[in-house]
VOGU-3710 file (C-alpha; in Angstrom, 3 decimals, decimal comma):
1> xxxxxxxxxx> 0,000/0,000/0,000  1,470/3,405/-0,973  1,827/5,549/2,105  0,309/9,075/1,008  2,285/12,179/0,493  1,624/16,050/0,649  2,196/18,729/-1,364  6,232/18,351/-2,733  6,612/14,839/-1,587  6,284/15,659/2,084
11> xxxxxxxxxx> 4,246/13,577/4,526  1,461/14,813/6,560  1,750/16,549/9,915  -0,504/14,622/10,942  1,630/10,935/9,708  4,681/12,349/11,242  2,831/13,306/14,721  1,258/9,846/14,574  4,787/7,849/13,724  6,588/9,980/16,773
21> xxxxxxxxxx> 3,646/8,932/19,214  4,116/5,354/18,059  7,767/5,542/18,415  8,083/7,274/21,912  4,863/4,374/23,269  7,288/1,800/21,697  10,098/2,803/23,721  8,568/3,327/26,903  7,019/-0,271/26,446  10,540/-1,717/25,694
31> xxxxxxxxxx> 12,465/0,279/28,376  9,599/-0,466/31,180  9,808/-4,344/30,154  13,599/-4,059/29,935  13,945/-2,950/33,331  11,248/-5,398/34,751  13,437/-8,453/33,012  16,709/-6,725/34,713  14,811/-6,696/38,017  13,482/-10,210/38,035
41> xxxxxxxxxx> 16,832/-11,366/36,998  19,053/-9,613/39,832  16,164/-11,069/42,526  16,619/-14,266/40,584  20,626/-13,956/40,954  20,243/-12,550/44,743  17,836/-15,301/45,684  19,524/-18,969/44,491  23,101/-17,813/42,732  22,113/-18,488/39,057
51> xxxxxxxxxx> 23,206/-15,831/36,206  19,723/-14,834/33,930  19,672/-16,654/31,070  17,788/-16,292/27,546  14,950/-18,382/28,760  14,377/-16,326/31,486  14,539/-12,958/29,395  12,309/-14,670/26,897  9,690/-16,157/30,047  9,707/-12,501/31,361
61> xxxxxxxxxx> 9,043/-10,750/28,066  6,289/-13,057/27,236  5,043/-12,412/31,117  4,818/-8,956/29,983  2,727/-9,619/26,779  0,315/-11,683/28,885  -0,044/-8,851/31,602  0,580/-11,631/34,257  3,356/-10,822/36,089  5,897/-13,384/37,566
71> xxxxxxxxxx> 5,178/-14,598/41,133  7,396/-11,481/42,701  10,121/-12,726/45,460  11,997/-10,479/48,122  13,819/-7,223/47,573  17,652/-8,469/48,016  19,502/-8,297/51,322  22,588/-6,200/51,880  25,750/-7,088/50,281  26,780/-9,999/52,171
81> xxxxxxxxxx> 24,129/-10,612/53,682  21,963/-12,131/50,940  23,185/-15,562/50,143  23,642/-17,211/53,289  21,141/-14,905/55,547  17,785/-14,818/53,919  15,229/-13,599/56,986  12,882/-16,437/56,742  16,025/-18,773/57,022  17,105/-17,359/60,016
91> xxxxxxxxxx> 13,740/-17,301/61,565  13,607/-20,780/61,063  16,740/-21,301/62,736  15,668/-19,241/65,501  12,821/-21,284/66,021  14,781/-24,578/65,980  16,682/-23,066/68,870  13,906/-22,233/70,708  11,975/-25,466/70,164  15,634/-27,154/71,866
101> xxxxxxxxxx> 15,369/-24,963/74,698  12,258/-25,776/75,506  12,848/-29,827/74,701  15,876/-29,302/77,050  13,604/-27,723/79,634  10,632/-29,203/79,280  12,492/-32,788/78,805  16,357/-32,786/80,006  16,594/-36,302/80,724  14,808/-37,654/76,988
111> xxxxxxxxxx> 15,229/-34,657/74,234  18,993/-34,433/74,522  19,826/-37,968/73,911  21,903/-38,921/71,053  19,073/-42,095/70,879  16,740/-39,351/70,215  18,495/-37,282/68,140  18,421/-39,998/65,777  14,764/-40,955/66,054  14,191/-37,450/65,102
121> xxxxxxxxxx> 16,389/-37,231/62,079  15,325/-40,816/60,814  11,329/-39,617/60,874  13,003/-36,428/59,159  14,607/-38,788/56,477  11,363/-40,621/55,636  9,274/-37,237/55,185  12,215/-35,092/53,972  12,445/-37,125/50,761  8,798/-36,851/50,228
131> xxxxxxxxxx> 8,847/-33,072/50,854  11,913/-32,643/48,509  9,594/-33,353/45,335  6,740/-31,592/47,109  8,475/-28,468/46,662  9,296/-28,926/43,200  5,606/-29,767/42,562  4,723/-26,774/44,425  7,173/-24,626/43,454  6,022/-25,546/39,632
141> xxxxxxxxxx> 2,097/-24,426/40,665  0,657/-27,443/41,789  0,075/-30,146/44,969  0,414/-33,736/45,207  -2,026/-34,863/48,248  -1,187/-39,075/46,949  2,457/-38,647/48,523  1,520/-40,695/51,428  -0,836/-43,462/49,551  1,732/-44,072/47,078
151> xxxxxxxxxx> 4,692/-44,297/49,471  2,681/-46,883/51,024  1,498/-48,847/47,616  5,223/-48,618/47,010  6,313/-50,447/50,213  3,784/-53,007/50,261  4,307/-53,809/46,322  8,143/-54,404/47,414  7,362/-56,509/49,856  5,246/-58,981/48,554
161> xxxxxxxxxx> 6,343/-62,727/48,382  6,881/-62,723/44,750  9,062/-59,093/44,586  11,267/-60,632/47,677  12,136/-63,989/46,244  14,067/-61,990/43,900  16,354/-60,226/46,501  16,639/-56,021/48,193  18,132/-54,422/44,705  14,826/-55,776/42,981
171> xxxxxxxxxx> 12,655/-54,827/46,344  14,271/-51,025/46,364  14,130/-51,011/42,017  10,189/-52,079/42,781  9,568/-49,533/45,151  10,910/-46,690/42,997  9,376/-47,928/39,433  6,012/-48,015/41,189  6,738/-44,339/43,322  7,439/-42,817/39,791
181> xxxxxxxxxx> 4,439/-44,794/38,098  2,427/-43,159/39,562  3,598/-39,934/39,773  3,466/-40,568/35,751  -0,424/-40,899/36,290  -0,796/-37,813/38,187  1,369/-35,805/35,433  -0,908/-37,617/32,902  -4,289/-36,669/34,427  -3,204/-33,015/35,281
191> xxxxxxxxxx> -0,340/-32,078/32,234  -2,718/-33,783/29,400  -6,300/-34,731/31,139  -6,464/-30,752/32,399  -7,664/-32,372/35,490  -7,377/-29,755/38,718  -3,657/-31,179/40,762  -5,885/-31,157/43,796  -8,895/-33,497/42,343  -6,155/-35,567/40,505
201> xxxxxxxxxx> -3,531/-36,133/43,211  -6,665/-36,687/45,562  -7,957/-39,754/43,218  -4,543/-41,109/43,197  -4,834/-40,704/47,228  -7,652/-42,996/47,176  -6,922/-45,474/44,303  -3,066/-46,244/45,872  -4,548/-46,470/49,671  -7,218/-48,989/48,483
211> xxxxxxxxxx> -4,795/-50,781/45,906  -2,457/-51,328/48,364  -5,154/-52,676/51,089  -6,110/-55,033/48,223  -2,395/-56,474/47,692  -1,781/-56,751/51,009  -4,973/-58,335/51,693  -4,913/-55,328/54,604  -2,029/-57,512/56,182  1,431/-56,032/57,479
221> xxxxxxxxxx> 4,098/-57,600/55,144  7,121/-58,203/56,798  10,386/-58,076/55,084  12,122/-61,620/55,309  15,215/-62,412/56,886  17,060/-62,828/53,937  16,231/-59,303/52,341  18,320/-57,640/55,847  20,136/-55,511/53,650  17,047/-53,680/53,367
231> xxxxxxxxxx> 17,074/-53,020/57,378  20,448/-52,387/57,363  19,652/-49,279/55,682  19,000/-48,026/59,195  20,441/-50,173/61,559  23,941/-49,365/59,907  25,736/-45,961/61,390  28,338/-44,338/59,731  29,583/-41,366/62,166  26,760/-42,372/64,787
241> xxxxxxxxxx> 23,922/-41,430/62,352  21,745/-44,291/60,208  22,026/-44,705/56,557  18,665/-43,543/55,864  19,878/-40,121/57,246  22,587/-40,107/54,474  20,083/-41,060/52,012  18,051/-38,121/52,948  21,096/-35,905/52,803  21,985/-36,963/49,024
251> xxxxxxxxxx> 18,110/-36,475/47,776  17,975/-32,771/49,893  21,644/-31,800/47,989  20,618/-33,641/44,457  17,477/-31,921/45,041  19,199/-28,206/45,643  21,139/-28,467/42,750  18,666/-30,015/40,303  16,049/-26,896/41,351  18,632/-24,223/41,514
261> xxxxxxxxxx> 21,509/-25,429/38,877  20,381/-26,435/35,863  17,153/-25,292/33,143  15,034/-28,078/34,244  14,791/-25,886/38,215  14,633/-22,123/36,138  11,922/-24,015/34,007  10,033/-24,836/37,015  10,519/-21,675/38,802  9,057/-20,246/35,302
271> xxxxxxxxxx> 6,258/-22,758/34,923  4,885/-21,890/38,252  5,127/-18,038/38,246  3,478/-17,918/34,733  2,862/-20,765/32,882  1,142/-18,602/29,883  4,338/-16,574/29,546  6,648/-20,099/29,976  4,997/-21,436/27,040  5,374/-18,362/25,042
281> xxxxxxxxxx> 9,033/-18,412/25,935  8,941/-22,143/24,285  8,900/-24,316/27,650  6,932/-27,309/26,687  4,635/-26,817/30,310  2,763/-29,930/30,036  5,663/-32,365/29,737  7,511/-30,316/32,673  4,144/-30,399/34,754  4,186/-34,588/33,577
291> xxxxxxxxxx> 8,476/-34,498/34,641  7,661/-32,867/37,882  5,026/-35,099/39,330  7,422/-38,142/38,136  9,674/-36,908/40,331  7,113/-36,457/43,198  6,518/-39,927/42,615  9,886/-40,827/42,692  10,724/-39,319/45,976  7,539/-41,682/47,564
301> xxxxxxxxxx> 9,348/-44,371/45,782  12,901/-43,565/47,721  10,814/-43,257/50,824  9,224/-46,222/50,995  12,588/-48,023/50,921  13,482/-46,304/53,969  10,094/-46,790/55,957  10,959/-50,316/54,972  14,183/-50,330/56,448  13,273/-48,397/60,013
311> xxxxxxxxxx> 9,990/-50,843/60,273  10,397/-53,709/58,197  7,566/-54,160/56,813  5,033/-52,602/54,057  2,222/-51,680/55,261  -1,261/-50,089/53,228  -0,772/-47,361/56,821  2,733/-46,517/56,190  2,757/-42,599/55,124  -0,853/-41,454/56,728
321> xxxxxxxxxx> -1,185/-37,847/56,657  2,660/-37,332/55,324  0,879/-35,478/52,442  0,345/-32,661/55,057  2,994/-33,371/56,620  5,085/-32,450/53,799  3,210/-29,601/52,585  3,202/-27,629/56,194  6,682/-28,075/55,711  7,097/-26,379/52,720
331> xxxxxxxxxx> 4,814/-23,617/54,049  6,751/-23,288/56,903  9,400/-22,615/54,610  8,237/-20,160/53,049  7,287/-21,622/49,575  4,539/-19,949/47,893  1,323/-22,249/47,728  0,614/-20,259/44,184  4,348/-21,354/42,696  7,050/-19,722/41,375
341> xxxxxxxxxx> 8,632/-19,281/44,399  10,387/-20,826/47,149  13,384/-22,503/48,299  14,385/-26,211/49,049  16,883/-25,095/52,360  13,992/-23,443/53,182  11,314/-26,631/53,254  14,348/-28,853/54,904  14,242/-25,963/58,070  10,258/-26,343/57,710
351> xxxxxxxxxx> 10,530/-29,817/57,952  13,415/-29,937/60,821  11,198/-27,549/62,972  7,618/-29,802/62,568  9,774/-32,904/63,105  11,217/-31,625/66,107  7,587/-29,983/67,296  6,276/-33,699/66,360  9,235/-34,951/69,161  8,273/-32,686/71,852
361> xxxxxxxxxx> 4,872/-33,811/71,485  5,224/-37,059/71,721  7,534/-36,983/74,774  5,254/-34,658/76,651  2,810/-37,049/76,694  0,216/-36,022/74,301  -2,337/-37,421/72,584  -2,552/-37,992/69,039  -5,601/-36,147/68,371  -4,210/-32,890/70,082
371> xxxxxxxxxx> -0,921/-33,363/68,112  -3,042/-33,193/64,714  -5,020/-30,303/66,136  -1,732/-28,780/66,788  -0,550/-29,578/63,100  -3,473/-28,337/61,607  -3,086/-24,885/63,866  0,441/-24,351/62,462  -0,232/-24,769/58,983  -3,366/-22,765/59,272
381> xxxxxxxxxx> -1,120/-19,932/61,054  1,893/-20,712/57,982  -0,355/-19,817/55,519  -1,861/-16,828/56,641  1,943/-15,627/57,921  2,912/-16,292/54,182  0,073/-14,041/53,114  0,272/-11,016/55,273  3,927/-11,135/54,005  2,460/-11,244/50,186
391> xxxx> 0,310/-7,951/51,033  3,120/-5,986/52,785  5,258/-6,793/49,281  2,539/-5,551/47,323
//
């Protein structure tokens, strides 16, 4: 189309005013989304250590097309300050302090006991793994409420006559095939079925609890003789502490790095801030969404090896209520329940402080049902702690 011209060739004053608006809105747009990418990025560098990278400039310039902003995170710290003092970490410190004062008041003669020391990190172990893949599932915008079921599916599928006839590596290779299976389902039904991660994840909950009474016949499966290596998992020490304990350790440091070192954790971080603007970036959100509820499932798999080594047996109980277990602990540490933000050091300090409020408990005498009432007071209070914060940001 031939643009028109005035008298002698010149344009209109009216084309020129028009082409100078258009240029000056251009620029503003550009510079105002240039400076919200440079933003996001230095919180992004601040927060976990990680340089921006193209996918991230390309998530947060589709985030600005869409008008949906990233989940925000905290203004940076002071210089030096910022990578090893973040304020919820220290809180969280503060209160596992203050939860061993009172233990050692409260208790002197039982809390400060190196025998229960370790019953407090081996309970840790079992839910720690578990809440290691919660936070990338939460982190990544969704929930996984099956954690428990399927860690117990897991443990009684291992232990079944046939699986131990064929010896502990095929028991522990069971336990994890049939973790991540189902994971796999949960991706499947929320990734590709569009189903809602809290109706899907709550079917699973069902489905593995029942499947796993049906195996078991609703029986307690004990592992044989034979299969010990599976108990030596925790009745072996290695600088006074269990096995199960080092277990934990290598998921919680494969778990860091895999969440704050590579694309697969700045995909997730993306995914769950925005997953409109992730998929205009070019992140492929269903099959991440289907990759991070494997891993969820994974994670039940690895714990249900270790609730088979500190019980020996599988059991269709194992893993009641670890689902909210593992979620208050990821509250606690300050994960956002919407995604896109959150730390794993963070959810291991959740999860050290509820196990050791679980402890106390228990050696103060009381009952279950006021421990759960308890529970469900401290996640209640989490979540509306983590929301007051979210409206001071704002």
């Amino acid at each position: 189309m031939t643009e028109p011209k005035g008298p002698g060739g010149a344009r209109p004053a009216d084309a020129t005013a028009a082409d100078t608006t258009a240029d000056t809105t251009a620029d503003t747009v550009a510079d105002t989304a240039a400076d919200t990418m440079a933003d996001t990025a230095a919180i992004d560098a601040t927060a976990d250590d990680r340089p921006p990278s193209d996918e991230q400039a390309r998530v947060e310039a589709a985030a600005a097309r869409t008008g949906v902003p990233r989940a925000k995170g905290r203004p940076p710290l002071p210089a030096g300050l910022a990578r090893v003092a973040e304020s919820r970490h220290i809180g969280l410190v503060a209160a596992l302090v203050l939860l061993a004062l009172i233990g050692l008041i409260t208790k002197p003669d039982n809390f400060a006991t190196s025998d229960n020391l370790v019953s407090i990190l081996s309970l840790a172990a079992t839910i720690g793994v578990i809440t290691v893949g919660m936070t990338f599932v939460i982190i990544g915008g969704g929930i996984d409420l099956s954690v428990g079921a399927v860690m117990a599916l897991a443990s009684v599928w291992a232990t079944t006559v046939a699986t131990q006839s064929y010896g502990p590596g095929v028991m522990a290779m069971c336990a994890i095939l049939v973790g991540t299976g189902a994971g796999l389902v949960n991706g499947l039904l929320i990734a590709y079925g569009r189903m809602v991660p809290f109706i899907a994840t709550l079917a699973m909950l069902v489905a593995a609890r029942g499947l796993a009474q049906r195996i078991s016949d609703r029986k307690t499966q004990l592992v044989r003789p034979e299969n010990d290596a599976i108990e030596a998992l925790s009745t072996t020490r290695v600088l006074g502490l269990p096995l199960v304990v080092f277990i934990f350790a290598a998921v919680a440091v494969a778990g860091w790095v895999l969440l704050n070192r590579t694309t697969f954790g700045r995909r997730t971080f993306a995914v769950g801030g925005n997953p409109e603007a992730a998929r205009l970036a070019g992140i492929d959100v269903k099959r991440h969404t289907l990759l991070l509820y494997a891993l969820s499932g994974l994670c039940c798999g690895i714990a249900a090896i270790i609730i088979m080594a500190r019980t020996t047996t599988g059991s269709s109980t194992h893993g009641d209520l670890y689902e909210l277990d593992a979620i208050a602990a990821v509250i606690i540490g300050g994960t956002l329940l919407t995604g896109g933000r959150g730390t794993l050091v963070g959810s291991i300090l959740g999860l050290l402080v509820f196990t050791v409020i679980t402890n106390l408990f228990i050696l103060n005498g009381l009952d279950t049902s006021d421990q759960l009432i308890a529970k469900g007071a401290i996640i209640v209070a989490a979540v509306l702690l983590q929301r007051r914060g979210l409206e001071a940001r704002t």
